[in-house]
C-alpha positions as CSV (number, residue, x, y, z in Angstrom):
1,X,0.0,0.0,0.0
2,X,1.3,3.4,-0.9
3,X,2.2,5.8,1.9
4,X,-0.5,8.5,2.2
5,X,0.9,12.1,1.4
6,X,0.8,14.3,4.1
7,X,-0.8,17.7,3.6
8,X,-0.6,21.1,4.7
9,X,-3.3,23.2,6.5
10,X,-3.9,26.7,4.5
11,X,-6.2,28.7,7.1
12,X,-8.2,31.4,5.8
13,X,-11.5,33.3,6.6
14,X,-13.0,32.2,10.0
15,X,-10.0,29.9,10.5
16,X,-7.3,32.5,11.0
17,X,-9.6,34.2,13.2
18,X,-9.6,31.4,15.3
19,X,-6.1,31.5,14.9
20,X,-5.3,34.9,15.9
21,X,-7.5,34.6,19.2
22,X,-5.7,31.5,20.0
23,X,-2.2,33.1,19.5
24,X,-3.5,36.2,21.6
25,X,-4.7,34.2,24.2
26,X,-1.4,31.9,24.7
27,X,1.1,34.9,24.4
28,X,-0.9,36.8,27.5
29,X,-0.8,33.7,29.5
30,X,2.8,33.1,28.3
31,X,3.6,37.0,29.3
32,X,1.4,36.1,33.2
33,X,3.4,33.2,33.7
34,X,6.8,34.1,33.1
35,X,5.8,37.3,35.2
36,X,5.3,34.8,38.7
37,X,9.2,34.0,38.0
38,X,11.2,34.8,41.1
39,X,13.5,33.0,43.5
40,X,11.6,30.5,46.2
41,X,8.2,29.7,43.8
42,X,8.2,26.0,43.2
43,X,7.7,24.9,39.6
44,X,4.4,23.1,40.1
45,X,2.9,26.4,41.4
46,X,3.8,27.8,38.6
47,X,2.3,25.4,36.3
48,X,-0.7,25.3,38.6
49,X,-1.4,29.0,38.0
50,X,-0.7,28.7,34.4
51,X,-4.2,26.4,34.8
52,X,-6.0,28.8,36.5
53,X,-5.2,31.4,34.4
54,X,-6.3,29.1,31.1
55,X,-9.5,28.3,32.6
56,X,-10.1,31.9,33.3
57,X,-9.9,33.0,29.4
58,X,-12.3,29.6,28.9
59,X,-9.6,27.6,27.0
60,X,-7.3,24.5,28.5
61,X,-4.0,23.3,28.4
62,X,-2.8,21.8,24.8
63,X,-0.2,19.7,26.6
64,X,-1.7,18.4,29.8
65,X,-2.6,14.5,28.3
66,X,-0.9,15.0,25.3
67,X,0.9,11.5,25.0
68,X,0.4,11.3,28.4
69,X,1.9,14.5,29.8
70,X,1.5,15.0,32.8
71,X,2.0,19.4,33.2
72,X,-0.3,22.3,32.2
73,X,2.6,23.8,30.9
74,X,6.4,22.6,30.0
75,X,8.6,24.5,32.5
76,X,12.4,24.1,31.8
77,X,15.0,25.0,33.9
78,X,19.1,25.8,33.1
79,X,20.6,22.2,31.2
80,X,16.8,21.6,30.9
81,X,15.9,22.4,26.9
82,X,11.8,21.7,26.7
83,X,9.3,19.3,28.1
84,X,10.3,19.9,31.9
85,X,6.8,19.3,34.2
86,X,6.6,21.3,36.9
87,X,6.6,19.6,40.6
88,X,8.6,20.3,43.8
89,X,11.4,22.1,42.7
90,X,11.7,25.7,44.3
91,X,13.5,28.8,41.7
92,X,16.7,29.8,43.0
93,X,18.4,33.0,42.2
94,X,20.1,33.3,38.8
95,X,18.1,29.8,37.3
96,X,17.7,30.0,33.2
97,X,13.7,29.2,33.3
98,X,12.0,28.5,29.9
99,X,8.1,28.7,30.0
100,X,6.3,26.9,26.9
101,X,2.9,27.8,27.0
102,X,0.5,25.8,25.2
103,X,-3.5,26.0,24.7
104,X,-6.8,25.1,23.0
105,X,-9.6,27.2,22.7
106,X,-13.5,26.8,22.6
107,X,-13.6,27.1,19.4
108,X,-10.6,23.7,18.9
109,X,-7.5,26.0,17.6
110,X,-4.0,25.9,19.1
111,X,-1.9,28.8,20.7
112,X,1.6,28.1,21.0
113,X,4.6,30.0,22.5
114,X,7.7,30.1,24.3
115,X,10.3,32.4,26.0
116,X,13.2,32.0,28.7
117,X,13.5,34.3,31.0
118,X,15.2,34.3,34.7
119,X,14.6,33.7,38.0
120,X,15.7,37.3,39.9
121,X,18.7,38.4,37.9
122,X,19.8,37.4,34.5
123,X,23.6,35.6,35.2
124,X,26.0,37.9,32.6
125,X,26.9,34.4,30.9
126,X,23.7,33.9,30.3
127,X,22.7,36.9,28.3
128,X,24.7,36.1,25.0
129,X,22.8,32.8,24.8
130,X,19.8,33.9,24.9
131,X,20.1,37.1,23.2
132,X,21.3,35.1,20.4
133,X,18.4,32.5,20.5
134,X,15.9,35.4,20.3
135,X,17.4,37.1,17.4
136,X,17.7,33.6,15.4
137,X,13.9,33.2,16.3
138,X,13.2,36.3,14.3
139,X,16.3,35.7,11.6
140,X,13.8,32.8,10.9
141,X,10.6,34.9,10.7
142,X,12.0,37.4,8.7
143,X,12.5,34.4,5.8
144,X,8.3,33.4,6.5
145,X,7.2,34.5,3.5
146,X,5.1,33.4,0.7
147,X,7.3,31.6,-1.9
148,X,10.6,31.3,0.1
149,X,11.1,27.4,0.6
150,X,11.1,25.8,3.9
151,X,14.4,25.5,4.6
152,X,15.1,29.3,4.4
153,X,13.3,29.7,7.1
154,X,15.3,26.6,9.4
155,X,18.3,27.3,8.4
156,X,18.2,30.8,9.3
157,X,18.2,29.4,12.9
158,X,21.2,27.4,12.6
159,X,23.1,30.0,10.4
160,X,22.5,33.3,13.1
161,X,23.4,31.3,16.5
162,X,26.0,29.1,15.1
163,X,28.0,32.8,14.4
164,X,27.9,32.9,17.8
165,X,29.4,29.9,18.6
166,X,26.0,28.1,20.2
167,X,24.7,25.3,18.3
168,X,20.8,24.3,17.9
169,X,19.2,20.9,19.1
170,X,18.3,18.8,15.8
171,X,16.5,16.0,18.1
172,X,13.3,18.2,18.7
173,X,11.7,20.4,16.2
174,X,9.2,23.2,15.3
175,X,5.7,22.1,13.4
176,X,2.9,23.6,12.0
177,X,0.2,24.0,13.7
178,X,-3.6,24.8,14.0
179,X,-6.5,22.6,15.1
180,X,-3.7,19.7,16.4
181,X,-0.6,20.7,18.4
182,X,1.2,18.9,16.3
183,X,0.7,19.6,12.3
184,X,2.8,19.3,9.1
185,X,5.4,20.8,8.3
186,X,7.9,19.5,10.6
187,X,10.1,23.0,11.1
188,X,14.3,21.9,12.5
189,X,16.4,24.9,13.1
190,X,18.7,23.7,10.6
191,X,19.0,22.4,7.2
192,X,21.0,19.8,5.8
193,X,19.7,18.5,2.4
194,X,21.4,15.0,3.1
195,X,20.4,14.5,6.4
196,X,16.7,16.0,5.7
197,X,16.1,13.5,3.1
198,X,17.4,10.6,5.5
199,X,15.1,12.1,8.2
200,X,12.3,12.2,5.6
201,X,12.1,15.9,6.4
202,X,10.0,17.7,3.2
203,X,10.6,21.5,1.9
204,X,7.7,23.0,0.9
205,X,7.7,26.3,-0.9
206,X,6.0,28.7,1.6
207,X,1.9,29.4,0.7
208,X,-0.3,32.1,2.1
209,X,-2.1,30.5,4.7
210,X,0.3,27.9,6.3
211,X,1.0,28.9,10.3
212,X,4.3,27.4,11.8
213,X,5.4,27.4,15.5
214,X,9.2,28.0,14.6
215,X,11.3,27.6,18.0
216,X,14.9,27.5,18.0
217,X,16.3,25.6,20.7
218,X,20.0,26.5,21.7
219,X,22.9,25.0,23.4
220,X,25.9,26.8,24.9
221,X,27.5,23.6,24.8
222,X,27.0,20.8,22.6
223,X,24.1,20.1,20.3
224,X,23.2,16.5,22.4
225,X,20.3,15.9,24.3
226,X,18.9,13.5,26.6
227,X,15.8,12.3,28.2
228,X,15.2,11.9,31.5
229,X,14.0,8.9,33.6
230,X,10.7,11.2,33.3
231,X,10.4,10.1,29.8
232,X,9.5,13.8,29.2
233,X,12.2,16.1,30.3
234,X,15.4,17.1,27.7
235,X,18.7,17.8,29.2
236,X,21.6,19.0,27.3
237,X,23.9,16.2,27.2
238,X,27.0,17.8,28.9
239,X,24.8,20.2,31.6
240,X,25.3,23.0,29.8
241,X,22.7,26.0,29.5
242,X,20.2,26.1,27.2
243,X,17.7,28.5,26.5
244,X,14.3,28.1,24.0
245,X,12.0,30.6,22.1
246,X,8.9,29.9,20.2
247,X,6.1,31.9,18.0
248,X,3.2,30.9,15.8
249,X,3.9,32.9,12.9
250,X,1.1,33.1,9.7
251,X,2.7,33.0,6.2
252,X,0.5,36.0,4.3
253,X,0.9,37.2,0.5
254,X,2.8,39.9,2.6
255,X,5.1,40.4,5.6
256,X,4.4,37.5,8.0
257,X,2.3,37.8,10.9
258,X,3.1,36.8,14.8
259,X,-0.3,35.6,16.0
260,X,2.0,35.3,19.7
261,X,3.2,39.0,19.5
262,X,5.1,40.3,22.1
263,X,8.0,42.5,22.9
264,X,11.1,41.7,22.0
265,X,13.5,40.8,25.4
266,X,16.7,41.7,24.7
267,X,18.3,44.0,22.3
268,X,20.6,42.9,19.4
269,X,23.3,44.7,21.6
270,X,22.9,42.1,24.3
271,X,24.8,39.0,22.0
């Protein structure tokens, strides 16, 4: 039997204002949570008040069952690169904390966002990392457009922080995304044409319509990753920092659109 073709969501009409309340919704409870950041809150309360503030804009967590995960949000801390659940652990001073917010509205459409940001003050060595992770985050965006291919936009990612000595995690990827989490394309942070078409990775040519999640994930250290005994949680292979960024970003017949807008947090000066 021939393998069925997969196929990529164009949104339009109705759909992309589904869309664009879903990405509103996500980046204010993104921008909430990462505000309750601070030295001595646990991670589970944390994730706990993520829930509360979901179910207060009537929408729910996209990643609490999702292949049986068990956190409202993924909460990520230092050597942790995504998929951290949030439990006991208290924030101490100076701790690397990435926040992936994830929700469904109502109306069944997917917001989708990440930032790291710090617990108390930013450690110096940390700012260059993710400085540089931002900027790649937007090097990528800034290739979202319709009839650039695909890999323009991944290997932007790959291109900006490797210039700054950090290289990106290849084991986990960005995707598109609308009424499932999870959606075609699959979007790396890199390109490779040799090791895409091993990976069975496609390159489309970019239509009006298509909405990606693109999220660089960067390592100070080396590009390895491990999972934990949690069979969820993503460590860099030798402890060293890493630091994550997402947005849902709309491919238009113009310049592309951040359904998760928000400010930028740190200045190209910062790298």
């Amino acid at each position: 039997m021939a393998k069925r073709k997969s196929k990529i969501q164009l949104r339009s009409g109705s759909e992309l204002d589904g869309l664009r309340e879903a990405g509103s919704i996500a980046a204010e409870i993104l921008r909430l949570t990462c505000d309750l950041v601070r030295p001595g809150i646990t991670t589970g309360e944390i994730d706990r008040a993520a829930a509360d503030l979901m179910a207060s804009r009537s929408c729910k967590s996209a990643f609490l069952g999702y292949k049986g995960f068990p956190g409202h949000i993924c909460i990520s801390l230092n050597e942790e690169v995504v998929h951290g659940i949030g439990g006991a652990r208290q924030l101490l001073e100076g701790d690397v904390v990435k926040i992936d917010v994830g929700i469904l509205t109502k109306a069944g459409w997917i917001g989708d966002n990440a930032k790291s940001v710090a617990a108390g003050t930013m450690p110096a060595a940390a700012v260059p990392l993710l400085a540089a992770t931002e900027a790649s985050l937007y090097a990528a965006i800034s290739h979202a457009r319709e009839g650039e291919y695909l890999s323009s936009v991944c290997g932007a990612v790959e291109a900006y922080v490797g210039a700054h000595g950090f290289t990106v995690v290849k084991q986990f990827v960005g995707h598109g995304v609308g009424r499932k989490l999870h959606e075609d394309p699959q979007v790396p942070n890199y390109w490779d044409p040799k090791e895409m078409n091993a990976r069975h990775f496609k390159n489309p040519r970019l239509q009006a319509g298509m909405v990606l999640a693109i999220e660089p994930m960067v390592n100070a250290g080396t590009e390895e990753v491990l999972i934990l005994e949690d069979a969820w949680t993503v460590i860099t292979l030798d402890r060293a920092l890493s630091a994550h960024f997402e947005h849902m970003v709309l491919i238009t017949d113009g310049e592309p659109e951040i359904l998760t807008a928000r400010a930028r947090s740190f200045e190209p000066s910062s790298i």
